[in-house]
C-alpha atoms as one frame of an Amber mdcrd trajectory, in Angstrom:
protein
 -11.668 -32.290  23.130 -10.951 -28.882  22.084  -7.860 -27.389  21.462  -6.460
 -23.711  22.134  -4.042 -21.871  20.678  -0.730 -20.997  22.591   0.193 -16.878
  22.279   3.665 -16.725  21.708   5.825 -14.318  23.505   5.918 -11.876  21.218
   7.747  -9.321  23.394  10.621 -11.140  22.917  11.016 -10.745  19.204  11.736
  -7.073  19.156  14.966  -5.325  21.187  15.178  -1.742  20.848  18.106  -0.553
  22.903  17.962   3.044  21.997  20.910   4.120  24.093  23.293   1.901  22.469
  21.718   1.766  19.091  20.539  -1.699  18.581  17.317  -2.785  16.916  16.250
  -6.914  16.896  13.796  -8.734  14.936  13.286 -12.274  16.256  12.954 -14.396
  12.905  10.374 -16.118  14.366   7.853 -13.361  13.562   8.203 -14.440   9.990
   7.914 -18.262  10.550   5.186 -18.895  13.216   1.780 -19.908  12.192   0.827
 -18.528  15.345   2.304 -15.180  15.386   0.363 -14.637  11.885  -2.977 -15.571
  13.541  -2.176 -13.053  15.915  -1.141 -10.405  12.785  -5.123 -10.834  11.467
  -6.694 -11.031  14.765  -4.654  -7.745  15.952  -3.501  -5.959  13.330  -5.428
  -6.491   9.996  -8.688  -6.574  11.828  -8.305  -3.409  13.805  -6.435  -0.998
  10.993  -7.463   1.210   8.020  -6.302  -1.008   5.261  -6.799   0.562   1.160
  -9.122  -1.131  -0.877  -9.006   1.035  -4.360  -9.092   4.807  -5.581 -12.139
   6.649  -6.716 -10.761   6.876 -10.056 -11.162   2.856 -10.256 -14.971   3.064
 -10.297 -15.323   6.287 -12.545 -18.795   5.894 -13.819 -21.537   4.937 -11.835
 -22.495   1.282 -11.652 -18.514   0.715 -11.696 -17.305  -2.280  -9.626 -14.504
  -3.773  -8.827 -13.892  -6.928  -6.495 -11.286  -7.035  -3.999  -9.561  -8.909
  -1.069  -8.593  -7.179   1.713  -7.738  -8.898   5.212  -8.880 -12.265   3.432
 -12.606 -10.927   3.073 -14.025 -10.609  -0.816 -15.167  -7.056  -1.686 -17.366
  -4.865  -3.666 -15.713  -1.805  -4.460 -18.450   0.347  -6.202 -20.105   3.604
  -7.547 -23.593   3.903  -6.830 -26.231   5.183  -8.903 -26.227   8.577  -7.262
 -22.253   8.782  -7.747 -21.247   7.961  -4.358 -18.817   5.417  -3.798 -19.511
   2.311  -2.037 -18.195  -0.752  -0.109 -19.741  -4.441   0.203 -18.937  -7.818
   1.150 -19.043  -9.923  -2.081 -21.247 -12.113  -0.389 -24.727 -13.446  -1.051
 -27.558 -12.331   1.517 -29.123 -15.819   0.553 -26.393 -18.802   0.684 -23.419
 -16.845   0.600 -22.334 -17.172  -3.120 -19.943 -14.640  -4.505 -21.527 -11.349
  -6.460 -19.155 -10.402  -8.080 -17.115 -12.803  -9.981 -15.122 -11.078 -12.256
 -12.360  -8.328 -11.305 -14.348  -5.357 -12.645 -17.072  -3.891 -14.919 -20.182
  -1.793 -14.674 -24.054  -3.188 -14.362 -26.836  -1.570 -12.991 -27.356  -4.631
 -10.709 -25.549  -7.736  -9.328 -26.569 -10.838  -9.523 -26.290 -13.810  -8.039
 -25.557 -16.811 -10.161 -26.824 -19.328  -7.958 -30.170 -18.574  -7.080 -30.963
 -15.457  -8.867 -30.500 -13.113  -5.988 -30.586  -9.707  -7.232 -28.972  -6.007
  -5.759 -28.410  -3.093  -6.586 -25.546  -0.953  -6.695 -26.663   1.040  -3.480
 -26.929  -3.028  -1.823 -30.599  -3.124  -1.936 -32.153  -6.658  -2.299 -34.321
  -5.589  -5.403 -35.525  -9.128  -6.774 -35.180 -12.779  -5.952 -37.561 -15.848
  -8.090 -40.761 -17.083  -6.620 -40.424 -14.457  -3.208 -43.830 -15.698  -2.608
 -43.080 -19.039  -1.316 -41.177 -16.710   1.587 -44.315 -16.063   3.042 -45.498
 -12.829   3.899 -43.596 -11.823   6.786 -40.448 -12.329   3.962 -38.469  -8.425
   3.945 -35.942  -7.561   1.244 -34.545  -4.691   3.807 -33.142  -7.354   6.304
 -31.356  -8.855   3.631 -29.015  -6.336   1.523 -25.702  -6.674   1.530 -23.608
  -6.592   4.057 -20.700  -4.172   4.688 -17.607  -3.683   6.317 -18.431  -1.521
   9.794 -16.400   1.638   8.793 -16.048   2.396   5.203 -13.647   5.953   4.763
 -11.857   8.269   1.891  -8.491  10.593   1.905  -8.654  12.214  -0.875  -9.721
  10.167  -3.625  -7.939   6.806  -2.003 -10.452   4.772  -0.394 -10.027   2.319
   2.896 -12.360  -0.033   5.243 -11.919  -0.823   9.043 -12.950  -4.193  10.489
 -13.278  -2.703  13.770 -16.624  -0.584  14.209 -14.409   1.189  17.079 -11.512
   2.178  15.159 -10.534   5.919  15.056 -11.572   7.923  12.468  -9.440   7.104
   8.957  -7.394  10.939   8.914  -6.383  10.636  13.096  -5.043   7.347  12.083
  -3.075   8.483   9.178  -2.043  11.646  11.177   1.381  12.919   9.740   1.178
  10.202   6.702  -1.693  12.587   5.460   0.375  15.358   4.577   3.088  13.093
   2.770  -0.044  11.830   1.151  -0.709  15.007   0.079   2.544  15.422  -2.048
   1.042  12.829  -4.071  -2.198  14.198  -4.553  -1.082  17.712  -4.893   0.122
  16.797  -8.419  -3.185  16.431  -9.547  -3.497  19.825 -10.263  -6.955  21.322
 -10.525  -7.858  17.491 -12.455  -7.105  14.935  -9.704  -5.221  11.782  -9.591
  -6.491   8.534 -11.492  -5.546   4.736 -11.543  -3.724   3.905 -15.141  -5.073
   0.920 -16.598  -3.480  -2.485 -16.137  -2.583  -4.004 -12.895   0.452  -6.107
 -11.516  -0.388  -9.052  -9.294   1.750 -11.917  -8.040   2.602 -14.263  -5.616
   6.181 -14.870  -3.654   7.141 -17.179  -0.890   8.132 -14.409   1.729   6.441
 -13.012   4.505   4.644 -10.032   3.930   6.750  -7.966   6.693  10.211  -8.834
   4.465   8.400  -6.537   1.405   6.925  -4.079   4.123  11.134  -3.583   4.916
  11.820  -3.728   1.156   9.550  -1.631   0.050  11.467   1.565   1.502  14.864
   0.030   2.072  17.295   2.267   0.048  20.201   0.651   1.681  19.736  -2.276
  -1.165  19.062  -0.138  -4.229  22.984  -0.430  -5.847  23.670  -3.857  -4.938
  20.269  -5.354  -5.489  19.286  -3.251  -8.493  23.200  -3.074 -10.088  22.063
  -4.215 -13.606  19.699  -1.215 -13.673  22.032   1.241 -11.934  24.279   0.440
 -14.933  21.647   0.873 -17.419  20.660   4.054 -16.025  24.339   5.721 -15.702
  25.041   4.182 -19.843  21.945   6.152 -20.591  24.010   9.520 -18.983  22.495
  10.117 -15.611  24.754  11.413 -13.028  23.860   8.759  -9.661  26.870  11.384
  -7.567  23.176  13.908  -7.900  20.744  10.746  -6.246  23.635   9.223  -3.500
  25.958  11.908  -3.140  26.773  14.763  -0.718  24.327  17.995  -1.874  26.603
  21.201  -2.697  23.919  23.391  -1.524  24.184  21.798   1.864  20.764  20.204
   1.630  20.145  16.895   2.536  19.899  14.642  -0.718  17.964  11.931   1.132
  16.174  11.387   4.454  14.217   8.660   6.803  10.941  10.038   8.524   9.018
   8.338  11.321   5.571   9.338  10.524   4.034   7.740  13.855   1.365   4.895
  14.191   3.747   2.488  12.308   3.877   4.823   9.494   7.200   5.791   7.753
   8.873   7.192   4.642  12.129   7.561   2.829  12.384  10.014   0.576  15.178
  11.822  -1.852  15.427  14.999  -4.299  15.875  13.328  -6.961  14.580   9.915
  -7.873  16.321   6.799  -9.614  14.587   6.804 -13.240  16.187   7.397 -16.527
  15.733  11.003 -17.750  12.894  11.559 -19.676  13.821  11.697 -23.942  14.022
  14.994 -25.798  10.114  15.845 -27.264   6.712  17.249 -26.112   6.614  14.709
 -22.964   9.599  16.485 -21.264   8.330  19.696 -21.979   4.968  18.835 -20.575
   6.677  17.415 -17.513   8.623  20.823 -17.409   5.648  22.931 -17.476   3.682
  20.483 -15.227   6.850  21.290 -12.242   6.913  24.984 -12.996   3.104  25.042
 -12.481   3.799  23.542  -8.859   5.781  26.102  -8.100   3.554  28.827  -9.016
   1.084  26.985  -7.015   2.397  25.611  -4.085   5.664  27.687  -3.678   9.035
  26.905  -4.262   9.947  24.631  -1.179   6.825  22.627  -1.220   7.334  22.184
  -5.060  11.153  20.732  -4.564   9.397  18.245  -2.270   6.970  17.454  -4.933
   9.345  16.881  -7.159  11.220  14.640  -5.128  10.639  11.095  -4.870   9.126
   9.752  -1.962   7.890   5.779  -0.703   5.446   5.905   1.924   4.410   3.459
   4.129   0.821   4.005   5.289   0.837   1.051   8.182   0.676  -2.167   8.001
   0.370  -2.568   3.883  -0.556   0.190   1.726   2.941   1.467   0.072   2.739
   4.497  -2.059   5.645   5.174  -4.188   6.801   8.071  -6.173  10.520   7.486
  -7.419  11.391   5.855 -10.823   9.101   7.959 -13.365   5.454   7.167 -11.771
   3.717   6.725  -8.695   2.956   3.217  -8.034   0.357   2.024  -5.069   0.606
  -1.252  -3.885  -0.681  -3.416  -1.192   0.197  -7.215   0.069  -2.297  -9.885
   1.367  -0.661 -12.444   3.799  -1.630 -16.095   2.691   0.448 -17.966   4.937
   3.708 -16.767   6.875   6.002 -17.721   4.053   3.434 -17.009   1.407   1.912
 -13.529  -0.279  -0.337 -11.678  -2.942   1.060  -8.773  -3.721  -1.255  -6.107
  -6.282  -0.014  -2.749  -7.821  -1.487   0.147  -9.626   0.285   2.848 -11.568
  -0.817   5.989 -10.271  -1.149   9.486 -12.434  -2.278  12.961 -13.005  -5.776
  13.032 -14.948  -6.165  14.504 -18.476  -1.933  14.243 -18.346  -0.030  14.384
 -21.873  -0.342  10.946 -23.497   2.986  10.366 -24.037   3.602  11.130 -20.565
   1.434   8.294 -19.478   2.517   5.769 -22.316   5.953   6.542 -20.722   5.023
   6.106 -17.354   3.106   2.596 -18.210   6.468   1.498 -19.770   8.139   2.527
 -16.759   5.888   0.484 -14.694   5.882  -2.151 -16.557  10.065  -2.213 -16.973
  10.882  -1.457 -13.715   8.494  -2.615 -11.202   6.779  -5.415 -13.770   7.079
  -8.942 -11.812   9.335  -9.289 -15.356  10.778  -5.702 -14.844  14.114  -4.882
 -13.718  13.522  -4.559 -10.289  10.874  -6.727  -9.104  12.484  -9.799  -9.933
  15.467  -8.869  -7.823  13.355  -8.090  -4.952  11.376 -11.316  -5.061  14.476
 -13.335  -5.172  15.928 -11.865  -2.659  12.880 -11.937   0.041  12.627 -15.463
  -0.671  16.192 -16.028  -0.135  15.763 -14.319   2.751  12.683 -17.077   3.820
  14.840 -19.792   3.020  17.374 -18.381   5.565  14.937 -18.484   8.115  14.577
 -22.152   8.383  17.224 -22.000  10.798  15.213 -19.202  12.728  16.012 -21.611
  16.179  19.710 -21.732  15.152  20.308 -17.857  14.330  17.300 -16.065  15.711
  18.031 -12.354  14.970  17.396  -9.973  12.444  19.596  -6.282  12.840  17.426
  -3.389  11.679  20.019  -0.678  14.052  21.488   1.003  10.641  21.354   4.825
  11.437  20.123   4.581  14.782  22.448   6.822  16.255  22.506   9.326  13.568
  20.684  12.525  14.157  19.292  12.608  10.618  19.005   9.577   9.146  19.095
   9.034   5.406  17.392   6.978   3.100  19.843   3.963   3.106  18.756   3.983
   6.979  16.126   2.148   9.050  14.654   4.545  11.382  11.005   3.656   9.233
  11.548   0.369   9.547  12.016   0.651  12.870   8.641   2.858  13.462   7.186
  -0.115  11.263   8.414  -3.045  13.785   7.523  -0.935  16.989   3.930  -0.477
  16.250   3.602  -3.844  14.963   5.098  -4.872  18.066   2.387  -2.821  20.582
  -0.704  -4.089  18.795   0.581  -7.748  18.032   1.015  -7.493  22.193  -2.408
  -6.047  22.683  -0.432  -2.719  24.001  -3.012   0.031  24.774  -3.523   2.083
  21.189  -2.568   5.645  20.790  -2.234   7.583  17.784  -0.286  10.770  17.390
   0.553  13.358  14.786   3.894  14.012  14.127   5.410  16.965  11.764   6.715
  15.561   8.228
């Protein structure tokens, strides 16, 4: 007897009356086994999701293993220099390659049988190949990859779907916010600091997708760091309040294609200490404006969180640029990895301050992070009455004409394009000026 799987009514769980400003989440999105079978089927399986930055596999021969949409990776640098993407999956019996997180070797292999490959996924040796009889061909059997493998400058990103659009018309106005980031590479480029952040809440993934560029909780969620940072003599008036050259001090951009950004001229980190660091950061902002020109360089020096859809964030706001990405285990249940993010060949005590930064703010022991966590997961808990009080109001600053970062116009562009491919709504992908 076999059994098959109801599709919810998912056009139910989102109302977007424009004309009168309200926006509705049905909480069952975040509770239904169903609805996330749908998420992997529709949405991780047919989207440009990150799987590492160049800078990650320097050398060649560098690897790194990944998950991304629930399949293992090889993230790699061939011997030619070109960067590379497997599945971390025997040819033979299916063992994983790659069984630590990273390193460098000229070959991988397989523990269980001896299966060997190269970086470039050649089958290159195997014991007694004779007994495969003569007909037996290494070419049929390198390793497998994922059917579109593309780069935007220096960050790298895979495709499930052999179909999918081409990796910059999907990013289409996120490219350009992109761009701020990589722009302050200078003439060196951007590279991944060492360390990583990984761990695990009980919330679904779409609850830190809303988080992650919600600036509507920053003083209540974050108070006991707002009060550190204001004892340590920074002025918040310059971050929340009104601009007296007119200028707007924050905004809310809908990037299209489910992509969407807050982003502020000034960000919410302590300033940096007396000493060669702030001078280098000083010269390293004058530089961008000789560059780049004096409007591009204010938004460079702005802080920014992106939202590159459905779960790459890219953040530049409290003294570092953080990446980070979330892998739905269940739909109260999620992995959640960051990188700190840098200029190459930067000052040293530049980076050692932007590590400790990353480490004291965003650190799952940090001063933020642990806020955040608790209060998705209170947020989860709420949702056990999802029958009883089925809504979820994401309206703020609907109405407005220029929304502001404590609005939730990208949340909004976030829930609508969910909403179109978790329906199986025709895709279309436009560009949109940032």
């Amino acid at each position: 007897m076999s059994t098959v799987m109801s599709t919810p009514s998912i056009r139910s769980f989102v109302v977007d009356d424009r004309d009168k400003g309200r926006f509705r989440v049905n909480r069952r999105a975040m509770v239904d086994p169903e609805v996330l079978a749908l998420e992997r089927e529709r949405v991780f399986d047919r989207c440009w999701l990150y799987v590492g930055h160049e800078s990650e596999v320097a050398a060649p021969h560098d690897f790194r293993a990944r998950t991304v949409a629930g399949r293992p990776l090889i993230f790699t640098r061939n011997g030619d220099g070109h960067v590379q993407v497997f599945i971390n999956s025997c040819t033979h019996r299916g063992a994983l390659l790659c069984r630590s997180k990273a390193g460098n070797g000229r070959f991988l292999r397989c523990f269980y049988h001896a299966w060997t490959f190269d970086t470039s996924g050649k089958l290159v040796a195997l014991p007694d190949e004779d007994a495969y009889g003569p007909s037996f061909d290494r070419e049929e059997l390198g390793l497998g990859a994922p059917p579109r493998v593309e780069s935007y400058r220096g960050f790298w990103f895979v495709n499930y779907d052999a179909d999918a659009v081409d990796l910059v018309t999907y990013l289409g106005s996120a490219a350009p916010v992109l761009d701020l980031f990589c722009d302050q590479g200078l003439e060196d480029g951007l590279e991944i600091l060492g360390g990583t952040h990984e761990y695990s809440l009980r919330a679904n993934w779409k609850l830190l997708v809303e988080n992650s560029f919600d600036g509507y909780h920053a003083m209540p969620t974050h108070q006991r760091y707002m009060e550190m940072v204001q004892a340590s003599g920074v002025d918040l008036s310059r971050r929340f309040g009104p601009s007296p050259d007119g200028l707007p001090r924050s905004w809310a951009r809908e990037l299209g294609n489910g992509h969407g950004m807050v982003g502020g001229t000034a960000g919410l980190g302590r300033d940096l200490p007396e000493g060669r660091a702030k001078a280098y950061d000083a010269a390293r902002r004058a530089r961008y404006r000789e560059l780049f020109g004096p409007e591009r360089a204010r938004e460079m020096n702005g802080s920014r969180n992106l939202l590159i859809f459905p779960n790459l964030i890219v953040i530049d706001l409290v003294m570092g640029m953080v990446v980070r990405t979330f892998e739905p285990l269940a739909p109260d249940y999620q992995h959640v990895t960051a990188w700190q993010l840098a200029p190459r060949n930067e000052d040293p005590e530049l980076h050692a301050l932007r590590l400790d930064n990353f480490l004291t703010f965003w650190g799952p022991g940090g001063l933020a992070t642990p806020d955040d966590v608790e209060a998705l997961e209170c947020c989860q808990r709420g949702f056990a009455a999802a029958k009883e009080l089925a809504w979820s109001d994401i309206s703020r600053g609907m109405l407005k004409a220029h929304p502001n970062s404590t609005d939730e116009l990208q949340m909004r562009t976030f829930w609508r394009r969910w909403d179109q491919l978790v329906n199986g709504t025709a895709m279309s992908y436009e560009h949109r000026d940032a």
